[in-house]
C-alpha positions as CSV (number, residue, x, y, z in Angstrom):
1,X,-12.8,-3.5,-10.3
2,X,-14.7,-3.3,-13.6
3,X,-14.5,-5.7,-16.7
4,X,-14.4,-4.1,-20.3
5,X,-14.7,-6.3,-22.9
6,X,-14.0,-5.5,-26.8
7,X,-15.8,-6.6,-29.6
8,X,-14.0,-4.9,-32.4
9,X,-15.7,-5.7,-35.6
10,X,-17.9,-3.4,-37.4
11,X,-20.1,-3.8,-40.7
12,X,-19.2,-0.4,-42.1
13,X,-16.6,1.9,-40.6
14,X,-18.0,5.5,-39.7
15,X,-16.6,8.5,-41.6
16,X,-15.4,9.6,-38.4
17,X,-13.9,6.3,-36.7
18,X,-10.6,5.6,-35.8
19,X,-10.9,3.5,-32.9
20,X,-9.4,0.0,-33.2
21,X,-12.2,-1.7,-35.6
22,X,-12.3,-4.1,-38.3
23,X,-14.7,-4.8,-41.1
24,X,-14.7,-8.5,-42.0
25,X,-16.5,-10.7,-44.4
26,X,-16.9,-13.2,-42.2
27,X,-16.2,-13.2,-38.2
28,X,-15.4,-16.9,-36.3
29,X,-17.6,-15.8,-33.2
30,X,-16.5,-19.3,-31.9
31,X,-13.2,-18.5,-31.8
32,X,-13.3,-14.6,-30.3
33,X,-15.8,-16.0,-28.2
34,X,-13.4,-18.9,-26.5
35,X,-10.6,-15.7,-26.6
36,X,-13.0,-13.2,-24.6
37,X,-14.1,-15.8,-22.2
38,X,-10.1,-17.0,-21.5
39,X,-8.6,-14.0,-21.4
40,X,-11.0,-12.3,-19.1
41,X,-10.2,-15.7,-16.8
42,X,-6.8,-15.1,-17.2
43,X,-6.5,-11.3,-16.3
44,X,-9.3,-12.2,-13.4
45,X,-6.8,-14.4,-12.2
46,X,-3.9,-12.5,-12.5
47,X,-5.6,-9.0,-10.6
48,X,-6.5,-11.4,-8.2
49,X,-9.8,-9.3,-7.3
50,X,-12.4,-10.6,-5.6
51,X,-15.7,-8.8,-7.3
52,X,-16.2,-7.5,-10.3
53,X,-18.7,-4.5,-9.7
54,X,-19.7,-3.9,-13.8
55,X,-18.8,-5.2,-16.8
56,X,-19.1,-3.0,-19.8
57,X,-19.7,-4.8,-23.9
58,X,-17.8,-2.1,-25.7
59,X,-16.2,-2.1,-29.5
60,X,-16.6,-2.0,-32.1
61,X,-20.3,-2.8,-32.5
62,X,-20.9,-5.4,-29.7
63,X,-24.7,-5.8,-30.5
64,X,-23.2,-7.5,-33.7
65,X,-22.2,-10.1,-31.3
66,X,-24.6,-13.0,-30.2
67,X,-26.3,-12.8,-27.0
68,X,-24.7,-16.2,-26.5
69,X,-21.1,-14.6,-26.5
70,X,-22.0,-11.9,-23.9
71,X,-23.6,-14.7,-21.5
72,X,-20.4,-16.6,-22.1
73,X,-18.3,-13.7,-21.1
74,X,-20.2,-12.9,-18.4
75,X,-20.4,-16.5,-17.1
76,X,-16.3,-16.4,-17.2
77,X,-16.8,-13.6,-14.9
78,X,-19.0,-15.1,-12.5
79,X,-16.6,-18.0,-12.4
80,X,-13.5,-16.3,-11.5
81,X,-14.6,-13.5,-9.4
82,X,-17.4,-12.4,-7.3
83,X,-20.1,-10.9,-9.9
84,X,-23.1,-9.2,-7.7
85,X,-26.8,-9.9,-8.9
86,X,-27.4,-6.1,-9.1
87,X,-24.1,-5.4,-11.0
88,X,-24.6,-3.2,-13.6
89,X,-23.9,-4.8,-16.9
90,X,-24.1,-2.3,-19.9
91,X,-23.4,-3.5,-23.7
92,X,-23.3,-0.6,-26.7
93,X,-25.6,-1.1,-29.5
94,X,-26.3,0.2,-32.8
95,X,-29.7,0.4,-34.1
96,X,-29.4,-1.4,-37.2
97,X,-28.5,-4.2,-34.9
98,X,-30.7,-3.5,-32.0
99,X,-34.1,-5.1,-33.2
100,X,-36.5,-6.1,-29.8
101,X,-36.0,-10.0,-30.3
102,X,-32.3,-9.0,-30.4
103,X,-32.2,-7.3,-27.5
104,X,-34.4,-9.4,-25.8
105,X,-31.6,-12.1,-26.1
106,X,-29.2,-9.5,-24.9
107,X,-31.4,-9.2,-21.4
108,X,-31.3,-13.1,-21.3
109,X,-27.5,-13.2,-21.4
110,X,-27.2,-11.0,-18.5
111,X,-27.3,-7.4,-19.9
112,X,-29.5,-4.8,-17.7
113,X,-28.3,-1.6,-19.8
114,X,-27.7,-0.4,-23.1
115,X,-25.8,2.4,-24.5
116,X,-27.1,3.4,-28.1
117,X,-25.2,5.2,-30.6
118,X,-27.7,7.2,-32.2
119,X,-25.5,10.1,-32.8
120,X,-28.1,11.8,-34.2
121,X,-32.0,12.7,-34.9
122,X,-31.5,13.5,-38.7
123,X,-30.9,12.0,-41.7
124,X,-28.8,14.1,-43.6
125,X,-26.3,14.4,-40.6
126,X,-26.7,10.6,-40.1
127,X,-25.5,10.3,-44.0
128,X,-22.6,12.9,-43.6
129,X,-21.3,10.3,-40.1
130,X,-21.5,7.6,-42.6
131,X,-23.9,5.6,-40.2
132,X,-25.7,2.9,-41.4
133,X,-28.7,3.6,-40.0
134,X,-31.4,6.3,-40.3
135,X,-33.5,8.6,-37.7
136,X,-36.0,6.4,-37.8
137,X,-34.7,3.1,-37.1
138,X,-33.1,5.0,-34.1
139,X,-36.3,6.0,-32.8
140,X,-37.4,2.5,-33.2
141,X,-34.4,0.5,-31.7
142,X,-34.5,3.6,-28.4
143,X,-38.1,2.5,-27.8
144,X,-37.6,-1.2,-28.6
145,X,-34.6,-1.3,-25.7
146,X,-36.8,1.2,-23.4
147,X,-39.4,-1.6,-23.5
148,X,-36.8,-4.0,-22.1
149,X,-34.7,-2.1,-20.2
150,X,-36.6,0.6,-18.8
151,X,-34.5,3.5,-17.0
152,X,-31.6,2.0,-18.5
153,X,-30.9,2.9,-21.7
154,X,-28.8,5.7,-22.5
155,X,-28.3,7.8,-25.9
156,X,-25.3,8.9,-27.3
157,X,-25.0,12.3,-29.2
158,X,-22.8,13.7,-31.4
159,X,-22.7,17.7,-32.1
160,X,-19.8,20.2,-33.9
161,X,-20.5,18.1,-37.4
162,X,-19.3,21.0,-40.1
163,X,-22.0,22.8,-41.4
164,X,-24.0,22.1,-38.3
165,X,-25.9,25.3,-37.0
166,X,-26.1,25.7,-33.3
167,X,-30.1,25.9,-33.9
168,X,-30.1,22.8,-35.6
169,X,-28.1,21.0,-32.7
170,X,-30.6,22.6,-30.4
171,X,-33.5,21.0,-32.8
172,X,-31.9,17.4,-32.5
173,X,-31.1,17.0,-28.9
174,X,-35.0,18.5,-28.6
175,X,-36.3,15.8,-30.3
176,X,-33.9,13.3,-28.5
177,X,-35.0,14.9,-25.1
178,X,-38.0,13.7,-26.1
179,X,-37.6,10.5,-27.4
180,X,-34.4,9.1,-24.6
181,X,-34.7,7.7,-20.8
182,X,-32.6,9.1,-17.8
183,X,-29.0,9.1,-19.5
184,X,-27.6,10.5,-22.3
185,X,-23.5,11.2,-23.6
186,X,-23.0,13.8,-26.2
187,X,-19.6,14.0,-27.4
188,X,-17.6,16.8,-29.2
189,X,-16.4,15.6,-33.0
190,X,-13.1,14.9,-33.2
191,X,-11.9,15.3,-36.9
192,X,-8.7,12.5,-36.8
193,X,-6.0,11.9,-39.0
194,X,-6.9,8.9,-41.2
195,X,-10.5,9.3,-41.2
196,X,-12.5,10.2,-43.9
197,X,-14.7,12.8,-42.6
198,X,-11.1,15.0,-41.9
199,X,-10.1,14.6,-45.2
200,X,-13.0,16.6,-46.1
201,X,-12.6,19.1,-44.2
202,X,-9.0,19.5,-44.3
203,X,-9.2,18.9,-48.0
204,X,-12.0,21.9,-48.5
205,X,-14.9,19.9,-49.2
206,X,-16.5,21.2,-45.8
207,X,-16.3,23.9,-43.8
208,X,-14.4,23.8,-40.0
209,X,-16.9,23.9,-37.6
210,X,-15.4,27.4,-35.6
211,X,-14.4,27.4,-31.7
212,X,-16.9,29.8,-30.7
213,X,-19.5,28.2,-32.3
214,X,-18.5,24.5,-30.7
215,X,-18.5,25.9,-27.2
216,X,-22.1,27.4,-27.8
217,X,-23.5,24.5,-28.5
218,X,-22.0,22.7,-25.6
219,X,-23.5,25.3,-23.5
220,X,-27.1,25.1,-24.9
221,X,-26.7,21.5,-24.7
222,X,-25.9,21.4,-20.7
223,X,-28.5,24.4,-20.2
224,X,-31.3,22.6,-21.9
225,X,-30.4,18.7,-20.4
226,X,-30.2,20.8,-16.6
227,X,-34.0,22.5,-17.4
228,X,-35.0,18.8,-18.4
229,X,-33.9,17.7,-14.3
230,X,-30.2,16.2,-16.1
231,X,-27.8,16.4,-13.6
232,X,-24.1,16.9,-15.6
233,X,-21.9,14.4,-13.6
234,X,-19.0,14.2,-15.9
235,X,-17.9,16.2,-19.2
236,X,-20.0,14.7,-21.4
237,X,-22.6,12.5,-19.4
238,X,-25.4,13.7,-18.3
239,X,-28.3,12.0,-15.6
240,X,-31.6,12.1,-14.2
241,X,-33.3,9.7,-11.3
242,X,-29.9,8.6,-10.4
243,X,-29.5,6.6,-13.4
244,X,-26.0,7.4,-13.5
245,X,-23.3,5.0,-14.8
246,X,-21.8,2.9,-12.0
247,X,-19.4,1.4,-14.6
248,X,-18.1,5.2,-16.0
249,X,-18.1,6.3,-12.4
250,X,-15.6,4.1,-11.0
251,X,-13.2,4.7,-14.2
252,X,-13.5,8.4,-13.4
253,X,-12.8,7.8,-9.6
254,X,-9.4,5.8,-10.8
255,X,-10.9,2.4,-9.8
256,X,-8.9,-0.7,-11.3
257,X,-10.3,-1.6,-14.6
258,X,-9.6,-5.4,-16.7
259,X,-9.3,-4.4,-20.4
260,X,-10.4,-8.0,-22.8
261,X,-10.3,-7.8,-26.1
262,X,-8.5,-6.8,-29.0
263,X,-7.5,-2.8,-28.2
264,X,-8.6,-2.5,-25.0
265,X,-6.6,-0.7,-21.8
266,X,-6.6,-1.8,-18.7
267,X,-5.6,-0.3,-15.3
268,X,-4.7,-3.4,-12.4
269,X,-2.4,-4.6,-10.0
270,X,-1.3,-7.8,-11.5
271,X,-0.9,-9.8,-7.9
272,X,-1.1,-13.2,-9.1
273,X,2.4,-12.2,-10.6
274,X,3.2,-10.5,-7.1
275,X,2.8,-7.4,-8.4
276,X,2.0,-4.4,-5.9
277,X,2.0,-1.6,-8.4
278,X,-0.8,-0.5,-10.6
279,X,0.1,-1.3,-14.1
280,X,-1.4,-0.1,-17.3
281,X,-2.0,-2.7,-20.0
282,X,-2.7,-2.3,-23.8
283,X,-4.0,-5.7,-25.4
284,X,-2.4,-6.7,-29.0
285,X,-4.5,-4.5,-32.0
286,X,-4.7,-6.7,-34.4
287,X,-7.9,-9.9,-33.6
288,X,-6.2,-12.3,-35.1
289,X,-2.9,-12.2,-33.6
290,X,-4.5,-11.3,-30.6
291,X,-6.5,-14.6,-30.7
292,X,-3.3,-16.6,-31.6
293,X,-1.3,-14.8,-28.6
294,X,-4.5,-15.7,-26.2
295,X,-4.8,-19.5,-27.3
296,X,-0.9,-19.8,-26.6
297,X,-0.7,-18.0,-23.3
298,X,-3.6,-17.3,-22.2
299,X,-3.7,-13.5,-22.6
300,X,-2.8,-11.0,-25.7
301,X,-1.4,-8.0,-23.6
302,X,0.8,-6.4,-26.3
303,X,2.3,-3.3,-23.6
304,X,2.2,-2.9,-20.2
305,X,4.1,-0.5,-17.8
306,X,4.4,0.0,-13.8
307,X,2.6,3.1,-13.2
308,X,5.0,5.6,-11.0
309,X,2.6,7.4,-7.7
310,X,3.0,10.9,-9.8
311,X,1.8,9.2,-13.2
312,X,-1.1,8.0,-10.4
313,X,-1.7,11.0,-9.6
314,X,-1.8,12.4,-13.4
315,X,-4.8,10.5,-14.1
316,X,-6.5,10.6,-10.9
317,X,-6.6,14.4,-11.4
318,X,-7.5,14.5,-15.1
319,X,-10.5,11.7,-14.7
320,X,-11.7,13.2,-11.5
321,X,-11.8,16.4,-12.7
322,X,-14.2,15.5,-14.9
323,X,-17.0,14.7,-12.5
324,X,-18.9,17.6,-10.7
325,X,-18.1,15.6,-7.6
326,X,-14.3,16.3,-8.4
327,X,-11.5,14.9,-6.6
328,X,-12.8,13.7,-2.8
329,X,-10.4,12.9,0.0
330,X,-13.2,11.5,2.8
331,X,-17.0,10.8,3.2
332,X,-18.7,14.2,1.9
333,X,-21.0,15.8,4.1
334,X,-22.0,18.8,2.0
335,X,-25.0,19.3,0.3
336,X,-25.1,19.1,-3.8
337,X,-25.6,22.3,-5.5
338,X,-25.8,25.8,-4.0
339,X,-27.1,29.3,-5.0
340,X,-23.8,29.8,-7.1
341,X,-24.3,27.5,-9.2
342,X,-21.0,25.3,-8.7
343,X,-20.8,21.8,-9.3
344,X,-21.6,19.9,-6.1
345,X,-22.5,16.3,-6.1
346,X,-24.8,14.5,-3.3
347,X,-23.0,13.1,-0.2
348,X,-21.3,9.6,-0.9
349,X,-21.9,7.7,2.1
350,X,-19.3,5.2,3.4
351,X,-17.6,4.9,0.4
352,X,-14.2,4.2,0.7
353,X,-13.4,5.6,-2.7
354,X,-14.4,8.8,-1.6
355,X,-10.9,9.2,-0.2
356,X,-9.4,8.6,-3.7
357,X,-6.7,11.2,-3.1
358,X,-5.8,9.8,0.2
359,X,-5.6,6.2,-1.3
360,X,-2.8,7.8,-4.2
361,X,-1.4,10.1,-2.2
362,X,-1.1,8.8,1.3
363,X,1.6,11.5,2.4
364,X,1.0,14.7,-0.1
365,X,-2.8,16.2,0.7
366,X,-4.7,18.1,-1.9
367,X,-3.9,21.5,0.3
368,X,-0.1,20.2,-0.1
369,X,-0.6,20.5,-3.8
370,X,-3.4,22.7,-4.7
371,X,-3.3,25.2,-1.7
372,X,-0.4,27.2,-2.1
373,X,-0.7,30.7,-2.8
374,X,-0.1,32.6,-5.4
375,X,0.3,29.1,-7.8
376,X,-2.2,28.3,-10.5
377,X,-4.9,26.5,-8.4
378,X,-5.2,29.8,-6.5
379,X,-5.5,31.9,-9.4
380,X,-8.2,29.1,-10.7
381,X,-10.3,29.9,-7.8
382,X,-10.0,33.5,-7.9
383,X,-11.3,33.3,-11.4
384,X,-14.7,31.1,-10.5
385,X,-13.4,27.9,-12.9
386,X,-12.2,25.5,-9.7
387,X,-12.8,25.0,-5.6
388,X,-11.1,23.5,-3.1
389,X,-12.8,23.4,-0.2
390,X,-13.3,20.3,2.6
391,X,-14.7,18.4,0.5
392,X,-12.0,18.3,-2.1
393,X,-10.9,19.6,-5.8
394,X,-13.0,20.7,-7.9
395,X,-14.4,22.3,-11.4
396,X,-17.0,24.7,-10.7
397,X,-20.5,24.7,-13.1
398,X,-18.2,26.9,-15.7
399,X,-15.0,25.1,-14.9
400,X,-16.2,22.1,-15.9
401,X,-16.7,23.6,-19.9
402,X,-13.0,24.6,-19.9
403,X,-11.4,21.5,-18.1
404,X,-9.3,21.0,-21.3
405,X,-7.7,24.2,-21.0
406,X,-7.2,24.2,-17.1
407,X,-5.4,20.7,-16.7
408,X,-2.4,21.4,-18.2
409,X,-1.6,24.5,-15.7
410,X,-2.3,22.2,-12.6
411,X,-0.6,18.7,-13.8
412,X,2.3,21.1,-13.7
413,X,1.4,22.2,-10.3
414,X,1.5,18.7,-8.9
415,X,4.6,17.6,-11.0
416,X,6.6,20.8,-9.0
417,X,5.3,19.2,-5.7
């Protein structure tokens, strides 16, 4: 299982933002620190799991944390369950907190990679995202973490801002191509109710970014990071060198996860309740009654719910479908890639997590499901977006742009079966 703890305060919300973050005058580190480190014992203890594989510092702005929070955290972990030397331990950082001496502290604590939100190359977009920080101290904090965690520091993009051009996209991931490492995200903008960036647009202050254009730039974006030797392993993640995420792997491969923190989600089987069914957890919203919840009992889990096997299923088909290694069922033996172009990914040897249908679906094979004729996986196939094959399910190369539109037809498949 994997560890993903929340640090939910910001300094300034973005214009685009609405995840579960706070802008405070002042933050008690002491007391979200001592809440992190015994909730994360407590949920440990409850999964009962043995080893944590990764922990990911998520938020919020976690590099607004101190390095002495993380290395508590982290030490909680090593405490209650198993935490490899190798593991990979990844915290997200924004550069106007991400200075060397800074992160250097982070690398003391235990951190060996680092996600940067740089979101963009230019100033004027920066401005329009309502970041805090311009192209320049990106630059600086991308080679400032490179320095210290070389091969390990990934980039996040954001493209689709209104107004935005698709040769102006295809100028900025350029120049990040040649400023990033072996990893970089790039998401889609969402425009979501509350935020201030929709209200512009809605409101007619700027233009809708159009459909067409949206899906142009996504496919410049994965035609220029494969030319660059990027291998696109999931949606919006792309790799080179291997320096794929462990931690976002086994999320997309429907591995148990420990959500700690205020807002964060969490996948388990609570045992040291005696539970035996996966259950998924929301933690309480709100930090401060979160806190006061965690001093009292331990834990501020504000919702959880016994997932049913089809609800299982649900998500292991829409995360796996989001890989180009799809949806396995045993130890692949095919080779990664061929002349047409689909999405194959390289053998996974003796990984039992390669059988991730088998382990959800013990009675009910992918053929079961997907193989009938005449249904919509069939008609998928015939039209070059999905495979099924001996090695499992699949989105093909062009699939893989249009997941969002495919899901729906085959959730429905496997809710007939």
């Amino acid at each position: 299982p994997t560890l993903c703890p929340q640090w939910p305060y910001c300094r300034k919300r973005c214009s685009y933002c609405n995840f579960n973050t706070y802008v405070v005058p002042v933050v008690d580190e002491a007391a979200v620190r001592s809440s992190l480190v015994r909730e994360a014992r407590t949920l440990l203890r409850l999964s009962q799991v043995q080893s944590v594989t990764s922990v990911f510092f998520g938020g919020g702005t976690p590099s607004l944390a101190s390095p002495r929070t993380v290395a508590a955290v982290l030490e909680a972990v090593a405490e209650a369950a198993h935490l490899p030397a190798g593991a990979e331990v990844t915290l997200e950082a924004n550069p106007s907190s991400a200075s060397a001496p800074r992160l250097a502290g982070f690398r003391a604590a235990g951190v060996n990679r680092l996600s940067i939100g740089v979101q963009s190359l230019d100033d004027a977009e920066l401005r329009l995202l309502g970041r805090e920080h311009t192209a320049a101290e990106a630059r600086g904090a991308v080679e400032a973490a490179q320095g210290l965690f070389p091969g390990r520091t990934s980039l996040d993009l954001i493209f689709g801002l209104p107004g935005q051009s698709r040769g102006a996209w295809a100028q900025g991931l350029e120049a990040a191509l040649g400023l990033c490492d072996d990893h970089i995200s790039l998401y889609q903008l969402t425009l979501e109710r509350g935020t201030a960036l929709a209200a512009q647009v809605w409101g007619g202050a700027l233009p809708t970014p159009p459909q067409d254009l949206l899906a142009d730039m996504y496919e410049t974006a994965r035609t220029m990071l494969a030319a660059a030797g990027f291998r696109h392993y999931e949606v919006s993640n792309f790799a080179r060198k291997g320096a794929l995420s462990t931690h976002n792997l086994s999320y997309w491969r429907a591995e148990q996860y420990i959500g700690v923190g205020p807002g964060a989600h969490g996948r388990f089987v609570p045992r040291g309740e005696g539970g035996r069914s996966r259950e998924a957890r929301v933690q309480m919203l709100e930090p401060d009654a979160w806190m006061r919840a965690v001093q009292s009992q331990g834990h501020g889990t504000r919702r959880r719910a016994v997932l049913s096997p089809l609800e299982q299923l649900e998500e292991v088909l829409a995360l796996g479908l989001r890989t180009d290694e799809g949806i396995t069922r045993e130890v692949s033996d095919r080779p990664w890639g061929d002349p047409a172009g689909t999405c194959h990914s390289p053998p996974i040897a003796n990984d039992p997590l390669s059988q991730r249908w088998g382990h959800f679906s013990p009675h009910l094979s992918l053929e079961a499901v997907f193989g009938e004729p005449g249904e919509e996986a069939q008609a998928l196939q015939e039209q070059g977006w999905l495979l099924l094959d001996g090695g499992g399910l699949r989105c093909t190369w062009a699939g893989l742009a249009l997941l969002d539109s495919l899901l729906p037809g085959l959730v429905c498949q496997l809710q007939r079966r």
